[in-house]
C-alpha positions as CSV (number, residue, x, y, z in Angstrom):
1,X,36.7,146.0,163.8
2,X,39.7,143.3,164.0
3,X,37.6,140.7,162.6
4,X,36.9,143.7,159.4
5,X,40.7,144.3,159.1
6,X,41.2,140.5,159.3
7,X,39.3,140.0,156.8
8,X,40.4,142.8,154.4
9,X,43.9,142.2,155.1
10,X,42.9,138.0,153.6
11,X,40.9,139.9,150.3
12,X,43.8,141.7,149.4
13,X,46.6,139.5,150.4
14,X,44.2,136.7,147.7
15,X,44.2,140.3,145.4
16,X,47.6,140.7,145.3
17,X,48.3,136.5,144.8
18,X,45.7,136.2,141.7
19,X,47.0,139.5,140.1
20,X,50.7,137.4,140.4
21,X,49.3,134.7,138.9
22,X,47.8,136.8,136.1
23,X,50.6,137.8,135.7
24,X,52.9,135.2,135.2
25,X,50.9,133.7,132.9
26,X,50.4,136.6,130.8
27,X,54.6,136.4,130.8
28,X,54.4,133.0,129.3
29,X,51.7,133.6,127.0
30,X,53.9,136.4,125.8
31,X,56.9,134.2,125.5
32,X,54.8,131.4,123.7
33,X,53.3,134.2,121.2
34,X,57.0,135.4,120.5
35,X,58.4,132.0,120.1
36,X,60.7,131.8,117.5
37,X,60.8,128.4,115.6
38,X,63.7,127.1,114.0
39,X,63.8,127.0,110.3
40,X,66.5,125.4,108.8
41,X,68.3,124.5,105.6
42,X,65.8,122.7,103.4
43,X,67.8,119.9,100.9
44,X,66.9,117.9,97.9
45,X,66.0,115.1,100.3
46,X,63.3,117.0,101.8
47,X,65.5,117.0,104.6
48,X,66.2,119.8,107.1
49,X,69.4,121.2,108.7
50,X,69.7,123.7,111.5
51,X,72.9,125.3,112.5
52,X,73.2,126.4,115.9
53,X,75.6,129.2,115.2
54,X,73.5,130.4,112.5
55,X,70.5,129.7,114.8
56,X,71.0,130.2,117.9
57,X,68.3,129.3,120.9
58,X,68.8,129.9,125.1
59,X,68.7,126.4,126.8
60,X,65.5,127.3,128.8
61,X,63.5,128.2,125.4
62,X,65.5,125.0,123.5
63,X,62.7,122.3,124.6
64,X,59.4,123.9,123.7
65,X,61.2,125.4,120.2
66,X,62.5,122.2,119.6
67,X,58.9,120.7,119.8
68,X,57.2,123.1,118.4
69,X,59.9,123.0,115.5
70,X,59.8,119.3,115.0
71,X,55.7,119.4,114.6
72,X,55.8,122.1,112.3
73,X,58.5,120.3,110.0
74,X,56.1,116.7,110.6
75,X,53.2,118.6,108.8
76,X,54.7,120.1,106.2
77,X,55.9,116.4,105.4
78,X,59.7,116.5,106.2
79,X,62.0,113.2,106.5
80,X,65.3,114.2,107.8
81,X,65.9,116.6,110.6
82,X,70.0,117.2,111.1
83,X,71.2,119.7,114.1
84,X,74.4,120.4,113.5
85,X,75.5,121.3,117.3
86,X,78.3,123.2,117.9
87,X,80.5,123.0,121.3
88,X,79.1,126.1,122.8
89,X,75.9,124.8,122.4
90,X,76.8,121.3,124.0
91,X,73.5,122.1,126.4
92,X,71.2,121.3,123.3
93,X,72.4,117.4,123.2
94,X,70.9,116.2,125.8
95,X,67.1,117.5,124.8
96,X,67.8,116.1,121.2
97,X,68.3,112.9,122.0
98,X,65.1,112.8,124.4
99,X,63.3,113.8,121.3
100,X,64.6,110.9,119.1
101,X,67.6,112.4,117.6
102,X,70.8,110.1,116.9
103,X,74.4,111.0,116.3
104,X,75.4,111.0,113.3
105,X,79.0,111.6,113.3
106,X,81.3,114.2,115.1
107,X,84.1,116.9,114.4
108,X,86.3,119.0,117.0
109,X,84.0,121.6,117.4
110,X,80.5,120.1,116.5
111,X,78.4,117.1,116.7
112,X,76.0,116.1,114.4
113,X,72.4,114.8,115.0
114,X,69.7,113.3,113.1
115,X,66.3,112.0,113.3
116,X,63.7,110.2,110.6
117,X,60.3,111.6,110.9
118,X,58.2,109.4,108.7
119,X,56.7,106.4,110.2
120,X,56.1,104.4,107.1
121,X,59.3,104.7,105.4
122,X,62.7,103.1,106.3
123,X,65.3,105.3,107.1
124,X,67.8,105.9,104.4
125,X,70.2,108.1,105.8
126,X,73.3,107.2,105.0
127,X,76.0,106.3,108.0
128,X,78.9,108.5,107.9
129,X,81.9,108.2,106.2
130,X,83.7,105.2,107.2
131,X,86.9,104.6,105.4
132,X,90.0,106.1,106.2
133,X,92.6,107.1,103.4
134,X,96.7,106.4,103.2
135,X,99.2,107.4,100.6
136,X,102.4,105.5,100.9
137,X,105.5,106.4,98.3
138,X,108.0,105.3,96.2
139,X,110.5,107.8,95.7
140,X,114.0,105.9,93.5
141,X,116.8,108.1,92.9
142,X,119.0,108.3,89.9
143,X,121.3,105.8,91.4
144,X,118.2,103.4,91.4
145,X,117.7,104.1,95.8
146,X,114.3,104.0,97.3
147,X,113.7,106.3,100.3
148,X,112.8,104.4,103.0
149,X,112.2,104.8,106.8
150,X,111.8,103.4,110.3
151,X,109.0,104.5,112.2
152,X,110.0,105.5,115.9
153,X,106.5,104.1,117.0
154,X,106.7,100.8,115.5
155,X,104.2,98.0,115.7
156,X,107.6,95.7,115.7
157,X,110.2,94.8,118.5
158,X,112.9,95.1,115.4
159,X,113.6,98.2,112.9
160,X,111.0,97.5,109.9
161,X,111.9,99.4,107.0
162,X,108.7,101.0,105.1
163,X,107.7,103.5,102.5
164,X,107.5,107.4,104.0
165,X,103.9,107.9,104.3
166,X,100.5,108.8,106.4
167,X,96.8,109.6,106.4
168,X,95.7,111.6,103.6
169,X,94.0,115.4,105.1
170,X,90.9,116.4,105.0
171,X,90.5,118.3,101.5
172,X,93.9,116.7,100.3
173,X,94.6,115.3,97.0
174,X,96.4,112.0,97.5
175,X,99.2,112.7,95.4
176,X,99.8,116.0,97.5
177,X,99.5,114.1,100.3
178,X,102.0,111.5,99.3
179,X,104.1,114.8,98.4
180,X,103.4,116.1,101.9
181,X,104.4,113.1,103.4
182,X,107.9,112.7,101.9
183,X,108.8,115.8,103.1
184,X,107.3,115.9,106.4
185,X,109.2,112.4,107.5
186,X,112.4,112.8,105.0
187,X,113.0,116.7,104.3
188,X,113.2,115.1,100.2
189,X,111.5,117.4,97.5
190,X,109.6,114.8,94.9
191,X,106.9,115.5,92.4
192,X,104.2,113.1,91.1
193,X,105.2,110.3,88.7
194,X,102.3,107.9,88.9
195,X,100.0,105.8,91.0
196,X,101.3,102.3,91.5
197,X,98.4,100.4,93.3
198,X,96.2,100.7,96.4
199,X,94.9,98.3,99.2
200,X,91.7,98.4,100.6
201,X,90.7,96.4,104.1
202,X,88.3,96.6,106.9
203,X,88.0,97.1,110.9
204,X,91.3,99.3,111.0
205,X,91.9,102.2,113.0
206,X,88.8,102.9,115.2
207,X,86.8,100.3,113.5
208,X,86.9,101.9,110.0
209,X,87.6,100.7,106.8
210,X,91.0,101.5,105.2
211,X,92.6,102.1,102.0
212,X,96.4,102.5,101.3
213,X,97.3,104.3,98.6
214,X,100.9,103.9,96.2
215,X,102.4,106.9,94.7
216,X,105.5,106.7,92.3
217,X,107.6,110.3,93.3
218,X,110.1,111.5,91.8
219,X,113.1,113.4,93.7
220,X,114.1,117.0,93.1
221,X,118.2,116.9,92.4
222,X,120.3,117.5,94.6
223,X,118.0,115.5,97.6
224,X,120.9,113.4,98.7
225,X,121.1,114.9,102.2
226,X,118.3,113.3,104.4
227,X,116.9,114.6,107.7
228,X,114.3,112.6,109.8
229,X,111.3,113.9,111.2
230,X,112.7,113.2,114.8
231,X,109.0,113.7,116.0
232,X,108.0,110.4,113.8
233,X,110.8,109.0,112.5
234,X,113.4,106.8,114.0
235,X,115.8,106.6,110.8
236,X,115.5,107.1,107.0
237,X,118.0,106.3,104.6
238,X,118.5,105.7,100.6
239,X,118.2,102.1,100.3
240,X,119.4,99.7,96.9
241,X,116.1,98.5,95.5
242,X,117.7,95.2,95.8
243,X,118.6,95.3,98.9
244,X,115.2,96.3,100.0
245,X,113.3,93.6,98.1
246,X,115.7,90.9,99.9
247,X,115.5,92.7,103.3
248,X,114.5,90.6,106.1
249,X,112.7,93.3,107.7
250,X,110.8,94.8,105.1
251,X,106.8,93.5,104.9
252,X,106.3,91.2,101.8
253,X,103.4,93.7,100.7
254,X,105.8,96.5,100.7
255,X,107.8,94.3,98.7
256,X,104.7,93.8,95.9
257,X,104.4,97.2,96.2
258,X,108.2,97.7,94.6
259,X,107.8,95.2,92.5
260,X,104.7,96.3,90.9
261,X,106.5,99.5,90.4
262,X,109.3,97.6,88.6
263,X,107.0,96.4,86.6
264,X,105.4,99.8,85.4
265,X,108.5,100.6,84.8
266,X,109.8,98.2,82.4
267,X,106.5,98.2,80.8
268,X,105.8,101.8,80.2
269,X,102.4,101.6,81.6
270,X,101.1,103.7,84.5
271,X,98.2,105.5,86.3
272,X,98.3,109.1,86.2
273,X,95.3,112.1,86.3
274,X,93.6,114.5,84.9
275,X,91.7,117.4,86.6
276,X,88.0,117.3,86.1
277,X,85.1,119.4,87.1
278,X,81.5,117.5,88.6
279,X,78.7,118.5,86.4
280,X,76.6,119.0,89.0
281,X,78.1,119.9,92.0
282,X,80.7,122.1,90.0
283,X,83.4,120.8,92.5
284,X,87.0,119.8,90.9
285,X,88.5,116.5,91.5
286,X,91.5,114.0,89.6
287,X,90.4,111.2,87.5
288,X,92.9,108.5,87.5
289,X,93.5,106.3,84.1
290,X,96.0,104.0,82.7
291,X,98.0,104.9,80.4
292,X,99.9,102.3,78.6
293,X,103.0,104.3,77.1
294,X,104.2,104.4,73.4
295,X,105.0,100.7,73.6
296,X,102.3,99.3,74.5
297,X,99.9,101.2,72.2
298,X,102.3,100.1,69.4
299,X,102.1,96.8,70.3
300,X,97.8,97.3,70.3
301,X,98.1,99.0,66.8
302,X,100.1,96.1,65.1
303,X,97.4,93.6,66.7
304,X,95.0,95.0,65.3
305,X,93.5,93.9,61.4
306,X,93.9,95.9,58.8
307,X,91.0,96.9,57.0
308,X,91.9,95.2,53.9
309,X,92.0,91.8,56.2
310,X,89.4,89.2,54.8
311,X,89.2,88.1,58.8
């Protein structure tokens, strides 16, 4: 009798252990049927973008969607998969980059990954943006004063005297910017006059290339009064043009920059804009041109032969 109830109490303890196991699996097969894949932004490229806030996944299903994603998107002959990641979803990051996945670039609240499916092509992805942008300005007074400032954080031991200025914003027109700027560092009102020049150099700020920007302003009246940025700025005045050409510690390029706008000046020529609309894209930007002013164009007409010339 104890060996009967020993050996009923093993059948259904194996019973209840294989009806587990049944179980289980039939949990996963469940989960695998109901598997949702990502699907993604399809572009021009053939390329593929998935959001995670548009698409969101649970970290425990992330893996086997993520591979079952990335085969589905291999047969139907896709090149580049971007996952734009967004800080909530950090988790996601680490399984990316097991399956191949780069970073491409970064923002405050996501990060950006990529990876090149086919095996006979070269990648031709393009790295991310990698030029920084400046706007520096000259902003001359009636009485023939450029606005100038010391910066409080200084790369010199002395007081150098530059033009107001800073990094251009994200979605900013450079000449707003240059407006923006003035403001910001001076409390001065000044409108767009012209583009004077711009430099353009490499392995800057965080290994980026750079280009500086020149915009001619033009004061508001009644802009005598100046008040620093005390945040920024360590002291700002309205400085005789000749006096800041001759200053010892003003940067010789600052000084081409003033000079160059002399030169404008006396000429009649500048670079100013017009707004514009892409064909394609249907996006506005500026186009910037020269125009050489009434002088110059007279000077272009007279050079030119008349029709009647035997030449």
């Amino acid at each position: 009798m104890v060996g009967y109830l020993h050996q009923a109490s093993i059948s259904s303890k194996v019973e209840r252990e294989f009806h587990s196991s049944l179980n289980f699996m039939t949990t996963i097969n469940s989960k695998m049927c109901s598997l949702k894949l990502f699907e993604g932004k399809k572009d021009r490229y053939e390329g593929i973008t998935v959001d995670s806030i548009l698409e969101p996944c649970d970290e425990s299903a992330f893996p086997q969607t993520l591979k079952e994603s990335i085969a589905k998107w291999r047969d139907a002959g896709a090149r580049g998969l971007w996952f734009k990641v967004a800080l909530a979803d950090s988790a996601w990051v680490p399984h990316l980059a097991k399956s191949g996945f780069r970073f491409h670039h970064a923002q405050a609240s996501y990060v950006m990954m990529v990876c090149w499916l086919p095996e006979n092509e070269v990648c031709n992805i393009p790295q991310y943006a990698s030029t920084t942008i400046g706007v520096g300005a000259i902003v001359m007074n009636d009485k023939r004063q450029i606005l100038v400032v010391s910066e409080k954080y200084r790369m010199y031991t002395f007081p150098h005297w530059k033009l107001p200025g800073g990094y251009v914003e994200q979605g900013e027109e450079i000449v707003n910017a240059a407006e923006r700027e003035v403001l910001e560092e001076t409390s001065v009102r000044a409108k767009f006059k012209q583009m004077v020049c711009f430099r353009h150099g490499h392995n800057f700020q965080f290994g980026c290339s750079d280009m500086y920007f020149i915009v001619a302003l033009t004061p508001e009246p009644g802009q005598d009064v100046l008040k620093k940025c005390d945040r920024e700025i360590d002291a700002v005045e309205w400085m005789n043009i000749d006096d800041y050409l001759n200053h010892p510690h003003v940067h010789s390029t600052n000084r081409f920059f003033v000079r160059k706008f002399l030169e404008y000046e006396a000429t009649g020529i500048s670079l100013t804009y017009h707004e514009d609309t892409h064909p394609i894209h249907k996006k506005p930007y500026l186009i910037y041109s020269l125009d050489l002013g009434s002088h110059a164009k007279e000077e272009i007409v007279s050079d030119k032969p008349s029709q009647n010339s035997n030449l």
